[in-house]
C-alpha positions as CSV (number, residue, x, y, z in Angstrom):
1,X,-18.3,-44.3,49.4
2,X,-18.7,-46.0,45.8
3,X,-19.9,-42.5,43.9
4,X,-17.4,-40.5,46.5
5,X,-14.7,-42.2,45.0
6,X,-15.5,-42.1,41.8
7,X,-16.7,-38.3,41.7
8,X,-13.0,-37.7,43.2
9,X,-11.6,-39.2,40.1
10,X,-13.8,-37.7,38.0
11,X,-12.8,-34.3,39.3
12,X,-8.8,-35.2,39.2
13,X,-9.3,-36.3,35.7
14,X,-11.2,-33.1,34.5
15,X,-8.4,-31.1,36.3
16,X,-5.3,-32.9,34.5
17,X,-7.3,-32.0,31.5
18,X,-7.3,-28.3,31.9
19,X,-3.9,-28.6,32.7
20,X,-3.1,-30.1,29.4
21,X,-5.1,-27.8,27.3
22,X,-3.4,-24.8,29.0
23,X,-0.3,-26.1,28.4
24,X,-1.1,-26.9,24.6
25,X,-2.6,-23.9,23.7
26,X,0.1,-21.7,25.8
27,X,1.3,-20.1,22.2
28,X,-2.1,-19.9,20.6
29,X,-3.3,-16.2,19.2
30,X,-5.7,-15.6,22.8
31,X,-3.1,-16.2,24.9
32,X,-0.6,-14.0,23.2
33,X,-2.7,-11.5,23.0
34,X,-3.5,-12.0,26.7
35,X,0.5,-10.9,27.5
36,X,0.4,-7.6,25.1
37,X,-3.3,-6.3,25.9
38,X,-6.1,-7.2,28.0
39,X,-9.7,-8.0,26.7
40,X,-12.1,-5.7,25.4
41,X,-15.7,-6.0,27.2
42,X,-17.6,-3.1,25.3
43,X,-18.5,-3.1,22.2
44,X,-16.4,-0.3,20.4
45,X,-15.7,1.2,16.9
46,X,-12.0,1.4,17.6
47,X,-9.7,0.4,14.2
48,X,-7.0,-2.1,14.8
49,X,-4.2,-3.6,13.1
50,X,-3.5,-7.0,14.0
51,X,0.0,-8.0,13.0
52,X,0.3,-11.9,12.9
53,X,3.2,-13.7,11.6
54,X,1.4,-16.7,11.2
55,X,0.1,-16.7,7.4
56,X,-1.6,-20.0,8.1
57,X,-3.8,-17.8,10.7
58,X,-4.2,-15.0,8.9
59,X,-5.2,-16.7,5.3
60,X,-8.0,-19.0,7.3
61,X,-9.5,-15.9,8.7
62,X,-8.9,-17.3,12.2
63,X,-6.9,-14.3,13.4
64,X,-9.6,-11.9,12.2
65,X,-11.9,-14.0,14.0
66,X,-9.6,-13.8,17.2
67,X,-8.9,-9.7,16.9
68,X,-12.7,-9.2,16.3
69,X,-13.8,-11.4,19.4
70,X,-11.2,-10.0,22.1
71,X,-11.3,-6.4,21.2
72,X,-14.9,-7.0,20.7
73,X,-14.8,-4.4,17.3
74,X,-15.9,-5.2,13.9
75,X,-13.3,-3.1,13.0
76,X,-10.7,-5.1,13.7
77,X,-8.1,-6.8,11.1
78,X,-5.4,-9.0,10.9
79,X,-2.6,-8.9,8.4
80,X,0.4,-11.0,7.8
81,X,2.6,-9.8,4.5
82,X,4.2,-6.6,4.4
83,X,5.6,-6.4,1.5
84,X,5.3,-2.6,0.8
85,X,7.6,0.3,0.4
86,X,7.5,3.0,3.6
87,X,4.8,4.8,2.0
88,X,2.4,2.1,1.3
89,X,3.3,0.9,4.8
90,X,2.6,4.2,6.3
91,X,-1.1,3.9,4.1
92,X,-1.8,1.2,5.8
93,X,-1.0,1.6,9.4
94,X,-2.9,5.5,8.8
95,X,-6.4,3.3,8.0
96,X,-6.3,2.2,11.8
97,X,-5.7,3.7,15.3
98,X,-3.7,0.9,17.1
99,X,-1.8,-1.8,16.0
100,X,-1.0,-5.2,17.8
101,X,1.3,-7.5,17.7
102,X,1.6,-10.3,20.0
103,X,4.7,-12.4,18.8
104,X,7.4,-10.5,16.6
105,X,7.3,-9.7,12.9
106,X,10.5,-9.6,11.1
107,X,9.0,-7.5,8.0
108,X,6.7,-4.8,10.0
109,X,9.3,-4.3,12.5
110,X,12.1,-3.7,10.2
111,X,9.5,-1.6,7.8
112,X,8.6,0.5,10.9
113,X,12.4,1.2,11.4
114,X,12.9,2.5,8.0
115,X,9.1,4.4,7.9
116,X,9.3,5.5,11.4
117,X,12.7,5.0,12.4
118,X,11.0,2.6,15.7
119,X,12.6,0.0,17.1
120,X,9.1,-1.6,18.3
121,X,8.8,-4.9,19.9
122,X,5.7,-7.3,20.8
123,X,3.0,-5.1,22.5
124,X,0.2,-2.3,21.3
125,X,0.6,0.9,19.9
126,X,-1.5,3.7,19.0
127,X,-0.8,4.6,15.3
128,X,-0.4,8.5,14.5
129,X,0.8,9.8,11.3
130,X,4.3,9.8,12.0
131,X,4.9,7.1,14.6
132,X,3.8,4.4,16.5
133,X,3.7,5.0,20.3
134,X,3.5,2.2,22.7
135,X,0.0,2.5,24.5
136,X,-2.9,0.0,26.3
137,X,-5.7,0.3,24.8
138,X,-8.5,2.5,26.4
């Protein structure tokens, strides 16, 4: 009764914990990503954009880590400033297939109204040489 009683503690403690760490990491990069696009299981070639408005993230490499890992691509890259004219912008977005963004980006959203003349939002996109069309990933 002893070991029962404190195994059953044991397991409510562990629970609470997951709980917390869900709840602390409920904005981090993999779960954001988990709302726009689901996981990649196969290894893949595919060229992706990742557009993170956190510099802090993109700077420490962490979001390249991130993109890398869930679309499971070396191919993959994150990028945070925009600070381009349309057709450096377009230059950019040409060098990949799909772009993702998970939270919003003031500068590529407004770029991608003046380039492309989209109003996108958070989600994935598969980059062609004149638009960006919303799109899962295959």
């Amino acid at each position: 009764m002893f070991f029962f009683t404190f195994s059953v503690i044991g397991v409510n403690s562990e629970i609470g914990g997951m709980h917390f760490n869900d709840r602390l990491n409920e904005h981090a990069l993999p779960q954001l990503l988990k709302q726009v696009t689901p996981e990649i299981n196969q290894l893949n070639d595919q060229r992706i954009l990742l557009v993170d408005a956190d510099q802090d993230d993109v700077n420490s490499y962490y979001a390249d880590f991130v993109a890398r890992y869930y679309f499971f691509t070396e191919n993959a890259d994150a990028k945070e400033a925009f600070n381009v004219s349309p057709d450096q912008f377009k230059d950019i977005n040409s060098q990949y297939e799909y772009m993702v963004m998970p939270k919003p980006h003031q500068t590529y959203q407004k770029l991608a109204q003046k380039t492309y003349r989209e109003n996108i939002t958070t989600g994935t996109y598969q980059v062609s040489e004149n638009d960006l069309k919303r799109k899962t990933l295959p």
